[in-house]
C-alpha positions as CSV (number, residue, x, y, z in Angstrom):
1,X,0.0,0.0,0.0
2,X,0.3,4.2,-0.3
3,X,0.5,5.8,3.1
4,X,0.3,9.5,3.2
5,X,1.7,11.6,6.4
6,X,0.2,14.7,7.0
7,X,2.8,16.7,8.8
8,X,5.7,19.2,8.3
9,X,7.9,18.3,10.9
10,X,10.4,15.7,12.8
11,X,7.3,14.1,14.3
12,X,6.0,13.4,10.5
13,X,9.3,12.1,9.3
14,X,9.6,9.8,12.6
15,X,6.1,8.4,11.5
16,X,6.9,7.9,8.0
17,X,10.0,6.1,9.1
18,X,8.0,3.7,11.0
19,X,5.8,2.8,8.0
20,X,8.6,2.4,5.7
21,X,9.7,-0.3,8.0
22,X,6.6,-2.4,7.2
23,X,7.0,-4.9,4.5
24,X,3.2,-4.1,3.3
25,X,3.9,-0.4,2.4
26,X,5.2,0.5,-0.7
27,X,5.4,4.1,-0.6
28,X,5.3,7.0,1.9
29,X,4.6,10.1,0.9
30,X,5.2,13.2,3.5
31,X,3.4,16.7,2.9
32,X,4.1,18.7,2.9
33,X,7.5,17.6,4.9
34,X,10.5,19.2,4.6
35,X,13.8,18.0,2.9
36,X,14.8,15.2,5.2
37,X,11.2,13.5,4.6
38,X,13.8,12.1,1.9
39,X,16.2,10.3,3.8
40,X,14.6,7.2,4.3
41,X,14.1,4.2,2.0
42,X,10.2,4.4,0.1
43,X,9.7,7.9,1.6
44,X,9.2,11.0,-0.5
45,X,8.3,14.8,0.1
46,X,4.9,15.3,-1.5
47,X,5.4,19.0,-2.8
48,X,2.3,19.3,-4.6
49,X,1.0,20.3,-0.9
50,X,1.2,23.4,0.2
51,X,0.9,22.7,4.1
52,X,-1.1,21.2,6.7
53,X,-4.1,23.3,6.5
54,X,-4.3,22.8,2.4
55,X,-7.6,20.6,2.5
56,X,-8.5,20.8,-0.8
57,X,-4.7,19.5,-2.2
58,X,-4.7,17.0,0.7
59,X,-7.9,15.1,-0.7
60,X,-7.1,15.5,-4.2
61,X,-3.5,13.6,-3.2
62,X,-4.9,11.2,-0.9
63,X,-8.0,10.3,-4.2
64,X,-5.0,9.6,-6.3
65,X,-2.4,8.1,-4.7
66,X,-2.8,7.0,-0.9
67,X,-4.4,3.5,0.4
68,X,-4.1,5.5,3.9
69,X,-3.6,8.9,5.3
70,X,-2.0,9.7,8.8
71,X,-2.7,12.9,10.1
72,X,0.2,14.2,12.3
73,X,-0.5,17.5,14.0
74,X,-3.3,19.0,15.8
75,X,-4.0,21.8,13.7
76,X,-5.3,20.4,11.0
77,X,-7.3,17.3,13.4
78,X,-9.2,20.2,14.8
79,X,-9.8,22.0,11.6
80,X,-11.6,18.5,10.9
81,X,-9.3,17.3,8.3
82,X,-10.2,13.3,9.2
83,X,-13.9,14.2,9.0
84,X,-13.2,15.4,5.4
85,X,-11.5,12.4,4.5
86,X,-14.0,10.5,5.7
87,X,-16.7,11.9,3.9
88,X,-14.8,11.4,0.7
89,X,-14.0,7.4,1.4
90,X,-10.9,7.8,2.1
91,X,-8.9,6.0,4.7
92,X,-7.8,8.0,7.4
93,X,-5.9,7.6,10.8
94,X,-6.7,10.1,13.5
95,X,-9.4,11.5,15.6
96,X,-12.6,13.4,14.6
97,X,-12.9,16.5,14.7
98,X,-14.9,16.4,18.1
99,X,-12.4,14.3,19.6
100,X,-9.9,17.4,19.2
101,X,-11.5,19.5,21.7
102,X,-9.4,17.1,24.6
103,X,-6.7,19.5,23.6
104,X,-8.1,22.6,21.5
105,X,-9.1,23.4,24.7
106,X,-7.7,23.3,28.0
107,X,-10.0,24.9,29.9
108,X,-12.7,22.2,28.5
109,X,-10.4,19.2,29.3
110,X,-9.7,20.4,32.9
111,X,-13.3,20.6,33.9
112,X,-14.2,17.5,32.3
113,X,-11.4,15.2,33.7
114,X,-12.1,16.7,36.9
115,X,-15.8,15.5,36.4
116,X,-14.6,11.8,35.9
117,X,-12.2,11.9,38.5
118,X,-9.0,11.5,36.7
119,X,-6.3,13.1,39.1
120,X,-5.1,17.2,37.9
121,X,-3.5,19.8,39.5
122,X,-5.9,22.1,41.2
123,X,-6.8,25.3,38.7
124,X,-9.5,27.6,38.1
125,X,-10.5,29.3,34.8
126,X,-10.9,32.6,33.4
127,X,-12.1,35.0,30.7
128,X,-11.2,38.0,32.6
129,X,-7.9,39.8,32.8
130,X,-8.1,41.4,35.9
131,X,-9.7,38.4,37.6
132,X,-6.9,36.5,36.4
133,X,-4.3,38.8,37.5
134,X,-6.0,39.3,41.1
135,X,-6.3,35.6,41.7
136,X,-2.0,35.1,41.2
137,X,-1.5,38.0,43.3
138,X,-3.9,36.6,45.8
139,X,-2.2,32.9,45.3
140,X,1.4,34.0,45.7
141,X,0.3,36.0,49.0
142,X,-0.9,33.3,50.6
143,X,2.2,31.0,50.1
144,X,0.9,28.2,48.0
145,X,3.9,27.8,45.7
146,X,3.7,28.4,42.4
147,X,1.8,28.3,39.4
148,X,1.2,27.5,35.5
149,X,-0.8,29.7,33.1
150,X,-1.7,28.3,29.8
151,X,-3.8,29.7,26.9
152,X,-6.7,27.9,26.3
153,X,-6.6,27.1,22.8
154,X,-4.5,25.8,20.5
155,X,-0.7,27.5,20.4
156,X,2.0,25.4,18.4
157,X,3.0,23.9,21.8
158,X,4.1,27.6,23.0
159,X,1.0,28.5,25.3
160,X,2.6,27.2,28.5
161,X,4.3,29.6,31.1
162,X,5.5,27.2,34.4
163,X,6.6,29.8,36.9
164,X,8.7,30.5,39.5
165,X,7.4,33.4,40.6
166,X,4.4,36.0,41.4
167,X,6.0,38.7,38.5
168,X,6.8,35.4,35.8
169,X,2.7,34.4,36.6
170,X,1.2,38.0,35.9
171,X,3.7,38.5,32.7
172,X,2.2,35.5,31.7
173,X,-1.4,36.3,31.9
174,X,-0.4,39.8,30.0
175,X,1.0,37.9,27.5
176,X,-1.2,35.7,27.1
177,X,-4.7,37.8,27.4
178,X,-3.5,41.4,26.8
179,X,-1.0,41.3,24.7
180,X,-2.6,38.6,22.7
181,X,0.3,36.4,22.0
182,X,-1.3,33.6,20.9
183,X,-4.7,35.4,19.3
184,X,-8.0,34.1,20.3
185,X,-6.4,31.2,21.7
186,X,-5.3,33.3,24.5
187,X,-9.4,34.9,24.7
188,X,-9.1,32.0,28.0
189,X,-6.9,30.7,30.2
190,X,-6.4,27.9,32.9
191,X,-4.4,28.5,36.1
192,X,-2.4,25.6,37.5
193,X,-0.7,24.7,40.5
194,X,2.6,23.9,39.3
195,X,3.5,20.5,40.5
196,X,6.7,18.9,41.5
197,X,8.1,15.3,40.4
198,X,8.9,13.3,37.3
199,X,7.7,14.3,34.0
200,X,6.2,11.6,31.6
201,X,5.3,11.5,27.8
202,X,2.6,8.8,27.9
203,X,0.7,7.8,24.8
204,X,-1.6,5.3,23.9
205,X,-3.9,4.0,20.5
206,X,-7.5,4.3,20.9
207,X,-9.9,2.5,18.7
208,X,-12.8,4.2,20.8
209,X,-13.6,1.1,22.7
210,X,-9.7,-0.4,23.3
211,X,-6.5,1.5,24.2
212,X,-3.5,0.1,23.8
213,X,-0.2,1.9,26.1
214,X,1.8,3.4,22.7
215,X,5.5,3.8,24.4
216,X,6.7,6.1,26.6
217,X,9.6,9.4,26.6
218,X,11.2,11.7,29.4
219,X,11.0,15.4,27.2
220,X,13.2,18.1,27.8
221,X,11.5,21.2,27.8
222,X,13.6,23.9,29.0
223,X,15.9,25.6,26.3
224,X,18.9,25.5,28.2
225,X,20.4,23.5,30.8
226,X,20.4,24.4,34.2
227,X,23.7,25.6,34.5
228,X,24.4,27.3,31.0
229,X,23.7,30.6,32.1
230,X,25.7,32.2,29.1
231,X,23.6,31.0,27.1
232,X,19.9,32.5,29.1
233,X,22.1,35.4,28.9
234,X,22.3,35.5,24.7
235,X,18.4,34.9,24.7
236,X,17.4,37.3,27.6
237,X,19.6,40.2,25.4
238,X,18.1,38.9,22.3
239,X,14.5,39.0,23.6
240,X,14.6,42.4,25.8
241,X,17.2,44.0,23.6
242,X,18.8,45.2,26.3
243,X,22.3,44.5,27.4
244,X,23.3,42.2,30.3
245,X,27.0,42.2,31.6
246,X,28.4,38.6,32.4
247,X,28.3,40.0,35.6
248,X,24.8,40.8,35.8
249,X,23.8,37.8,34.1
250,X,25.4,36.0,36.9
251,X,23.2,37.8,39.3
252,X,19.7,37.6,37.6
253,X,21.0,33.7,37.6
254,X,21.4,33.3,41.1
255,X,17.9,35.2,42.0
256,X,16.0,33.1,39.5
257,X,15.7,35.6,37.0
258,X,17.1,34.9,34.2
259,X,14.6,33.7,31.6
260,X,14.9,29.8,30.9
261,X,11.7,29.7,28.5
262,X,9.9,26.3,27.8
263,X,9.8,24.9,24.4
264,X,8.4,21.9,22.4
265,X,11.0,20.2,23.8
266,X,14.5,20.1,23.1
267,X,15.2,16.1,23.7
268,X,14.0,13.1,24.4
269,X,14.7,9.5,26.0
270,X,12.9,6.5,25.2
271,X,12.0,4.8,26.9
272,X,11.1,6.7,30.4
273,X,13.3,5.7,33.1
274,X,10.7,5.7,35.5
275,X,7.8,4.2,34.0
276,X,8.4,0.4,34.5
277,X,5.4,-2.0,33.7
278,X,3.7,-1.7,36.8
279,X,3.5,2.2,36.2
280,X,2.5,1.9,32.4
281,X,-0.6,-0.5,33.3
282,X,-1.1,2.0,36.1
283,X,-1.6,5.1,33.7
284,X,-3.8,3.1,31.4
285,X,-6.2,2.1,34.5
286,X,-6.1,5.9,36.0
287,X,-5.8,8.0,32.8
288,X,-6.2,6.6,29.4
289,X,-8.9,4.1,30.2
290,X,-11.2,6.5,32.0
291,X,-10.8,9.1,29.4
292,X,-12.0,7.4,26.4
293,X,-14.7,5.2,28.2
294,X,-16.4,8.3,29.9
295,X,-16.3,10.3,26.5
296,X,-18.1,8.1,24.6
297,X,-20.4,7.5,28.0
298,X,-20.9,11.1,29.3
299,X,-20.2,13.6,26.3
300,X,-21.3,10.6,23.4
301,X,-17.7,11.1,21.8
302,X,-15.9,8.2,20.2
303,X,-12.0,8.6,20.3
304,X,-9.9,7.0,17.7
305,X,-6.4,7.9,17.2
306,X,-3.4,8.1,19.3
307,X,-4.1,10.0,23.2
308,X,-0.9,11.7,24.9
309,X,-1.8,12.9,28.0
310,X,1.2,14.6,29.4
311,X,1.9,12.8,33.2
312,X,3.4,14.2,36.5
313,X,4.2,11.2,38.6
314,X,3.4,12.9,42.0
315,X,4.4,11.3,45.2
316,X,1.9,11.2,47.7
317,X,1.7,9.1,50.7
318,X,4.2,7.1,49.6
319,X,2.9,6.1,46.4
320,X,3.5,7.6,43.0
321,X,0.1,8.8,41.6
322,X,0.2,9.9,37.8
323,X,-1.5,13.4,37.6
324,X,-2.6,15.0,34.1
325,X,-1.2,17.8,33.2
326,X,-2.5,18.1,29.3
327,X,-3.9,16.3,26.4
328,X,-3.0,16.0,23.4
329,X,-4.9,14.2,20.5
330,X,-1.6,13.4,18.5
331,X,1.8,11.6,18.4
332,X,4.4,13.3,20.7
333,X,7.2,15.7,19.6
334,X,9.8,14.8,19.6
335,X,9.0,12.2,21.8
336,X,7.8,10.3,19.0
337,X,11.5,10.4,17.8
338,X,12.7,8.0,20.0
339,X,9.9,6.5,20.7
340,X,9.4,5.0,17.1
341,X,12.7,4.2,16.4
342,X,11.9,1.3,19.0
343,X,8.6,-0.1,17.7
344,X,8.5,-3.4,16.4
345,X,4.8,-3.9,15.7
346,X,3.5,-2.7,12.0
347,X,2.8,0.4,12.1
348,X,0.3,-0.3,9.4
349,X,-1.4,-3.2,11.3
350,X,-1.7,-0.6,14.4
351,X,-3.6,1.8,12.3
352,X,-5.6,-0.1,11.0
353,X,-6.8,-1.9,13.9
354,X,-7.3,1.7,15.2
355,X,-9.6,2.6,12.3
356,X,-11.1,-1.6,12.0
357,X,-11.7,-1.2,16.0
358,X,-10.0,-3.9,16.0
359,X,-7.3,-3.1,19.0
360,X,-8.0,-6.0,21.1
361,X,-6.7,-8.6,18.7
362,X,-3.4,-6.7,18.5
363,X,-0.6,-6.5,20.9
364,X,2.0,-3.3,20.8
365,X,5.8,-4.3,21.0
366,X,8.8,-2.1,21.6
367,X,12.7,-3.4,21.8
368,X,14.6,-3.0,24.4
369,X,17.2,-0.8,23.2
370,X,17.1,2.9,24.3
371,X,17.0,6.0,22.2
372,X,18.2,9.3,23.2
373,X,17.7,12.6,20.9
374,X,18.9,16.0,20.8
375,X,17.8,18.7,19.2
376,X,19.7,21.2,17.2
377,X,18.1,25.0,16.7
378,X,18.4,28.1,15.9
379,X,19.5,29.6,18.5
380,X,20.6,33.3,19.3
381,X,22.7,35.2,16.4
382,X,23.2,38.3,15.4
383,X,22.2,39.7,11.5
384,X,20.7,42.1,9.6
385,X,17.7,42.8,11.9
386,X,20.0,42.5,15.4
387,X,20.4,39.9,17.3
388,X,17.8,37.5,17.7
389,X,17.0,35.3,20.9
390,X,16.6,32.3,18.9
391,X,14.4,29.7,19.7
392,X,11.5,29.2,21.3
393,X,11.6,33.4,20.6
394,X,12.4,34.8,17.2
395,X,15.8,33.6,15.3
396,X,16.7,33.7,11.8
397,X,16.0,31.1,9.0
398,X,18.0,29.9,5.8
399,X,20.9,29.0,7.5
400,X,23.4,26.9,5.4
401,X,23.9,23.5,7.0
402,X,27.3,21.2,7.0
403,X,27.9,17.7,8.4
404,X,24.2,15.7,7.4
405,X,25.5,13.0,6.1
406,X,28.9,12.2,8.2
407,X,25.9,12.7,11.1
408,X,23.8,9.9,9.4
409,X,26.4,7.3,9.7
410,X,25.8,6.4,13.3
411,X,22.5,8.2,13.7
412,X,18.9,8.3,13.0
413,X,18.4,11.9,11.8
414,X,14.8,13.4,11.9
415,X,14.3,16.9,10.2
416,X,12.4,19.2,12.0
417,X,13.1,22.3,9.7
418,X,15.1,22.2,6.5
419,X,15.0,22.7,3.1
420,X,17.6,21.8,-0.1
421,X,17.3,25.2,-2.8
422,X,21.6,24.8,-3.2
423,X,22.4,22.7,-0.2
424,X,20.5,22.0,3.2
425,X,19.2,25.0,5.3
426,X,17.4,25.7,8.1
427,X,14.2,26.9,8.3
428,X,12.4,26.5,11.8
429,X,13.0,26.8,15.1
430,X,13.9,23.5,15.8
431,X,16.1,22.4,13.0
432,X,17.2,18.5,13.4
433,X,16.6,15.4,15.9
434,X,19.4,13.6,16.2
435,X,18.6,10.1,18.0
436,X,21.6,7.6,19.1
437,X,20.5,4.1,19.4
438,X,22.1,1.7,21.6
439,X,21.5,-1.3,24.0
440,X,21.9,1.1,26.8
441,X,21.0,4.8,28.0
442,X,24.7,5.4,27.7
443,X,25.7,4.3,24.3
444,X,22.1,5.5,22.6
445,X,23.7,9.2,24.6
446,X,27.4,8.7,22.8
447,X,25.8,8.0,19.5
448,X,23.5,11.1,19.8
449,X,25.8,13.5,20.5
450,X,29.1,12.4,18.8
451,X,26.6,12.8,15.7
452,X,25.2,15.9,16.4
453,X,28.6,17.5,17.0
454,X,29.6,16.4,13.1
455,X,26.4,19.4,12.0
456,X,27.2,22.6,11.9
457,X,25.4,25.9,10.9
458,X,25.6,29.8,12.2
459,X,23.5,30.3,15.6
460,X,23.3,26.3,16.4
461,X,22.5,25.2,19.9
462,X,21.8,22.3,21.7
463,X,21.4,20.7,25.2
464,X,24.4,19.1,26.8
465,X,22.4,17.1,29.4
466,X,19.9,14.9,27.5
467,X,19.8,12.1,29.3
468,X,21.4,13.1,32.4
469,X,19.7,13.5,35.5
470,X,19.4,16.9,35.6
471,X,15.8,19.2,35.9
472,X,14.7,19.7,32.7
């Protein structure tokens, strides 16, 4: 068979290269991809695609040359892309668009897993800026700890502010309401406690009756590590434009104020140190089971597709208890990197026991080996228009690149953003995913980063501390 990817991105090309694994699949087409979708066997950029949101070139490719269609991001699942399919006959993996609202909006998702009793932070909502800013300033008086504001709709993975203090909590609600950051999907917000303990990528397949667990990453968020204060320095300049002395930079570091932003994620380990067997059958019970049971039951939803509900393993009482922190009705980025490299099931038998409802009769294997990746971006650099912060804040694009292929030799590489005109640039944010593969946490962390230190192009950063155990 034809499989199409819908996607643009490292998470798309990690899904393609899972399908081109299966002896059934003949060809995998990525659109609109980028210029790595190309550096796997069978796989091919689709250019005739204009992006994720172009419906009408989508159908007309998937009509003439797909047996199935994976959808990749949320965007397009919540613009109802799968419904489309579906209504032309086509064959289509991912969720509805009603099933999209689990993470178009967090305000919805909190109050309705709250209903059925699957363990959040406490929060509150709000559609109105000063009662959002009084209710921080009242939190942070009374000594509660601290909190995280998110936009309630949908914002490229960028509408989260975790903070660590009263003035980082009402910047974010200014961002995010006043200053309209994110447009209407900032019209709402949810307020968070912030909790404290171990992190967990969690996915699972849903064929709206059965859910299968789907593998498992620990995701670095933060865009620097802990100690690289140099580097919060760059960005801080880059985003205030004002000048910082070493010095002061040193200062702001020690008092918790210089800006560590959170990204997509800047790494990833698979699979989760922390989440043996007893945990993963734990999550499905609490979380994933719960969820897609009690949608079809209370709000007549059926779910089909992959779930990622984002997981704080909180220790109470002596006993880790897996708290929900977001959904998210898609594969994990760039979890999905390392998480796919380890799948041994079909990807094509998966999907379409998803779609057959069919689940039960399958069982999802992973290897043992471990994957680690690191991801190279754009980070701060100075040009025509200043210097630039880099990512996850503005940074410049069409970049030329060195080093892909002596990186491929004893890597997986996934292209986040990059295009071939004369020669590979950048053209994102996040540029690469470089994953090491190896029988061990260690060797899959040599193979990572001896590879990503072969690539090379003007403003590139990366984390030094994947895979350590460090606070990410």
């Amino acid at each position: 068979m034809n499989v199409l990817i819908v996607d643009a991105g490292g998470r798309g090309n990690a899904i393609a290269h899972a399908f081109s694994r299966s002896e059934k699949v003949k060809k995998v087409f990525v659109a609109p991809g980028n210029a790595g979708s190309e550096f796997f066997e069978k796989c091919k950029q689709s250019t005739s695609i204009s992006s994720i949101r172009d419906f009408e070139g989508i159908l007309k490719f998937s009509r003439d040359n797909a047996d199935l269609v994976f959808v990749g991001p949320e965007e397009p699942l919540s613009m109802g892309l799968v419904d489309r399919l579906h209504e032309e006959g086509i064959t289509v993996f991912g969720p509805e668009k009603e099933g999209t609202i689990l993470e178009s909006s967090k305000c919805w998702a909190n109050d309705f897993l709250n209903k059925i009793g699957v363990p959040i932070p406490d929060y509150k909502n709000f559609d109105d800026f000063e009662e959002a800013k009084e209710y921080v300033a009242d939190y942070y008086n009374s000594g509660k700890g601290n909190l995280v504001v998110k936009a309630d709709g949908l914002a490229a993975g960028k509408g989260v502010f975790v903070c660590d203090s009263v003035d980082e909590a009402l910047f974010a609600v200014e961002e995010i309401m006043e200053r309209k950051k994110f447009g209407d999907a900032g019209k709402r917000i949810t307020i968070e406690e912030r909790l404290y303990g171990i992190e967990v990528a969690f996915t699972a397949v849903c064929d709206g009756r059965k859910a299968r667990a789907f593998g498992h990453a620990k995701d670095y968020k933060r865009a620097f590590d802990s100690d690289d204060v140099e580097g919060m320095r760059n960005f801080n300049i880059g985003l205030t434009k004002k000048f910082i002395s070493k010095k002061d930079a040193e200062k702001l570091f020690k008092e918790g104020k210089l800006v560590n932003p959170n990204t997509g994620g800047m790494g990833a380990v698979s699979p989760h140190p922390a989440v043996n067997e007893e945990m993963e059958e734990k999550i499905m019970e609490i979380v994933v089971e719960p969820i897609i049971s009690k949608f079809k039951e209370i709000e007549g939803k059926t779910y089909r597709g992959i779930l990622y509900p984002v997981i704080m393993l909180v220790e109470e009482n002596g006993e880790m208890i897996p708290k929900v922190l977001e959904i998210n009705v898609r594969e994990c980025d760039p979890g999905a990197q390392v998480k796919l490299p380890r799948l041994k099931t079909d990807m094509v038998d998966i999907s379409m026991a998803v779609i057959n409802g069919t689940l039960s009769d399958l069982e999802v294997k992973f290897s043992d080996n471990w994957c680690v990746g690191v991801c190279a971006i754009s980070g701060a650099l100075k040009g025509r228009e200043g210097l630039k912060p880099g990512y996850p804040g503005s940074h410049y694009t069409s970049q030329p690149m060195e080093g892909i292929d002596e990186a491929m030799k004893n890597a997986i590489l996934y292209a986040n953003g990059i295009s071939k005109p004369d020669g590979y640039q950048t053209t994102g944010g996040r540029v690469m995913t470089v994953v090491g593969i190896g029988k061990n946490l260690d060797e899959a962390r040599a193979k990572a980063y001896s590879s990503i230190e072969k690539i090379k192009f003007p403003g590139m950063k990366y984390r030094k501390t994947i895979g350590l155990d460090v606070s990410d």
